[in-house]
VMD Tcl script that draws the C-alpha trace (Angstrom):
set ca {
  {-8.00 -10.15 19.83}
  {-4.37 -10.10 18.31}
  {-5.49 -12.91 15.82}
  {-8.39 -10.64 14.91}
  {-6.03 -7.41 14.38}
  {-3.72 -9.46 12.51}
  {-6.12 -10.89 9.92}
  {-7.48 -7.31 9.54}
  {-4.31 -6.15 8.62}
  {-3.44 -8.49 6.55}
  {-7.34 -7.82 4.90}
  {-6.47 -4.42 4.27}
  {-3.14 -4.76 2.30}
  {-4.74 -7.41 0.41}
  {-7.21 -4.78 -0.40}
  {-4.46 -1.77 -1.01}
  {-2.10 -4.06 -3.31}
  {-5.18 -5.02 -5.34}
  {-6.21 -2.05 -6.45}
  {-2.97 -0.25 -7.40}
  {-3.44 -0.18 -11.67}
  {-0.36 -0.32 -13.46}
  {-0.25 1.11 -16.79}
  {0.05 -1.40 -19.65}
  {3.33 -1.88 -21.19}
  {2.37 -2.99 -24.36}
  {2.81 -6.62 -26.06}
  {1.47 -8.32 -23.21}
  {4.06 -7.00 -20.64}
  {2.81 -5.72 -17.60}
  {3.98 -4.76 -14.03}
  {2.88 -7.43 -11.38}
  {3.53 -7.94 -7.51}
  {6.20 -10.92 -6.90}
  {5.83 -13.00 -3.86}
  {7.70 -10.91 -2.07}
  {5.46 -8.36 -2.42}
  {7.97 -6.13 -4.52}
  {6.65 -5.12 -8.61}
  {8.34 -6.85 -11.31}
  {7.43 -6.95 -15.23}
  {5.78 -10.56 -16.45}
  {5.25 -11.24 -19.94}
  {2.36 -12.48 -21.58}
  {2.81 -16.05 -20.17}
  {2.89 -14.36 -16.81}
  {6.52 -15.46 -16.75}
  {8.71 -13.12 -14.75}
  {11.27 -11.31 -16.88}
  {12.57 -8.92 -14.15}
  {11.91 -10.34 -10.54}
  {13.21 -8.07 -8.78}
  {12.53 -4.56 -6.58}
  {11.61 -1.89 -9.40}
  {12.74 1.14 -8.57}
  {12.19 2.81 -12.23}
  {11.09 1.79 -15.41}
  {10.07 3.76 -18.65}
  {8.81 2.71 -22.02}
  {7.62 3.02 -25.39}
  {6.55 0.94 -28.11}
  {10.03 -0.87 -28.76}
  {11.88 -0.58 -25.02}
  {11.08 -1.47 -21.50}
  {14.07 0.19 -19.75}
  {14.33 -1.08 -15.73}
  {16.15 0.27 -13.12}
  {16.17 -2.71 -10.49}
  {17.45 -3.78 -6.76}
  {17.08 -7.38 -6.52}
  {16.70 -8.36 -2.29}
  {19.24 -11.33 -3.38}
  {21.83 -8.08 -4.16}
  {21.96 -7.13 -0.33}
  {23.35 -9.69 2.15}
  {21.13 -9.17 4.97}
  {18.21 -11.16 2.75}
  {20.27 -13.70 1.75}
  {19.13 -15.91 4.62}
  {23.01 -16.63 5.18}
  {23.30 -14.55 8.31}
  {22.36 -16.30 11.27}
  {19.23 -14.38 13.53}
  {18.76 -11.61 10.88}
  {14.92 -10.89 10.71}
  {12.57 -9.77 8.29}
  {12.78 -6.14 9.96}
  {16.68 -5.88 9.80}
  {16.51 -6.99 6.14}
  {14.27 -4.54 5.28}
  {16.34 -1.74 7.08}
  {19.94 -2.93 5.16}
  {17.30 -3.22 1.78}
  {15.90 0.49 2.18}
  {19.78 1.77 3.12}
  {21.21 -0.07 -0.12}
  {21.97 2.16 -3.23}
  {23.02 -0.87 -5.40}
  {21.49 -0.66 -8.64}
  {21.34 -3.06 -12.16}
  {19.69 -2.18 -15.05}
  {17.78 -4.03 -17.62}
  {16.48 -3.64 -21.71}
  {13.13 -5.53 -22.76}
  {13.20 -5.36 -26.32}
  {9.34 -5.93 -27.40}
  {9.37 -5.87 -30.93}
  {11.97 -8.84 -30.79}
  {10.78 -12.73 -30.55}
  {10.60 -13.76 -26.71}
  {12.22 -17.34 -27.12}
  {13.32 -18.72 -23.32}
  {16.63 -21.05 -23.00}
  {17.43 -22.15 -19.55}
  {21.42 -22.04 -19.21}
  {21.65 -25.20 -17.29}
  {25.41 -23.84 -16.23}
  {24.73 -20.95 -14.27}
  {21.04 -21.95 -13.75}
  {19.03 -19.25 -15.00}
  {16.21 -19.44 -16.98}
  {16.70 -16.33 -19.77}
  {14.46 -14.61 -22.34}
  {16.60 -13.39 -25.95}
  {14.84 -10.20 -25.84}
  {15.81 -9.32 -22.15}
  {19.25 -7.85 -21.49}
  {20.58 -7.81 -18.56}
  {21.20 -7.26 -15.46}
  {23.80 -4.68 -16.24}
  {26.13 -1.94 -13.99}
  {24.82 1.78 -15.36}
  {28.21 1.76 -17.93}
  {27.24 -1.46 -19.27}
  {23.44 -0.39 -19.55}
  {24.81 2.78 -21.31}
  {26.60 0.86 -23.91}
  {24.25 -1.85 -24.30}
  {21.09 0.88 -25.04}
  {23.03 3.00 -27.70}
  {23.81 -0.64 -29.30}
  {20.53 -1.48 -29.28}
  {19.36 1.56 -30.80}
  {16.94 3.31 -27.72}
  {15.64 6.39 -28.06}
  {17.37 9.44 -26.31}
  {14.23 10.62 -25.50}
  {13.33 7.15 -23.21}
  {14.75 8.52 -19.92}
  {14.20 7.40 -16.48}
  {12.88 10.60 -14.94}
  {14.95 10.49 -11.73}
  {18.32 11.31 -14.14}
}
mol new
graphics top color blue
foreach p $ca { graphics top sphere $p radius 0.5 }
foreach p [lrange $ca 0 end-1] q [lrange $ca 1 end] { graphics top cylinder $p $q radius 0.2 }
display resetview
C-alpha cells in the first residue's frame, strides 16, 4: 500500500510540473525545471545558463535580468554536513535570504569557453553571478532599460 501511495504521488507531481507553461523568453531562451526540481533559464541548445533557484526574472527583447539562490549558496545542501537530510536542507534553503543576480544579453553571440582554472563552463553573453551593487553597476554598463524592473523592488 505505501509503494502504491508513493508512486501516486510521485504520478501527480509529474503531472503538476508538466503542465506549468512558461512564457517564452525570446531567442531560444526559455525557463526549464533542473534536476533538482528548481526553474532555471536554458538556451537554445538546452544548455543551462542559470542553474540555479529563480526567484525573479524579467525581460525584454535585449535582457534577461535573474534574481537567483543557488542550493550550493546555503551550507546545509552542500552535502558537507554529516546526517543533514533532504527536509533540513530545505528548511535552512526556504530561511536563506542570500541572493546573486545575473544579465543574459540576447542580442549578443552566445560563444561557451570552459575556464579550465576555476572549472566553470561560461557563456560571453551571461554576466554573472553578481552581489545587488555589482548587478547595479554591471546593468547601467550594459545599457538596460530603467523600465526592466524586477517587480518585487
Amino acid at each position: 500500500m505505501k509503494h502504491l501511495i508513493f508512486i501516486l504521488t510521485i504520478f501527480v507531481l509529474v503531472i503538476m510540473t508538466s503542465c506549468k507553461k512558461f512564457p517564452d523568453l525570446g531567442k531560444g531562451y526559455k525557463l526549464e525545471y533542473n534536476s533538482r526540481g528548481d526553474i532555471g533559464i536554458v538556451n537554445s541548445v538546452n544548455s543551462y545558463l542559470v542553474y540555479g533557484h529563480i526567484l525573479e526574472y524579467t525581460f525584454d527583447s535585449t535582457f534577461i535580468l535573474v534574481a537567483e539562490r543557488p542550493r550550493d549558496s546555503i551550507q546545509e545542501c552542500t552535502g558537507t554536513i554529516p546526517g543533514m537530510t533532504a527536509k533540513k536542507c530545505n528548511e535552512a534553503f526556504e530561511k536563506s535570504t542570500f541572493l546573486q543576480y545575473w544579465i543574459i544579453n540576447k542580442k549578443e553571440k552566445s560563444e561557451y569557453s570552459l575556464d579550465t582554472l576555476a572549472e566553470l563552463a561560461r557563456y560571453s553573453n551571461v554576466y554573472g553571478p553578481f552581489k545587488e551593487d555589482e548587478f547595479l553597476v554591471k546593468r547601467k554598463e550594459l545599457g538596460v532599460p530603467d523600465k526592466l524592473k524586477f517587480t518585487s523592488k
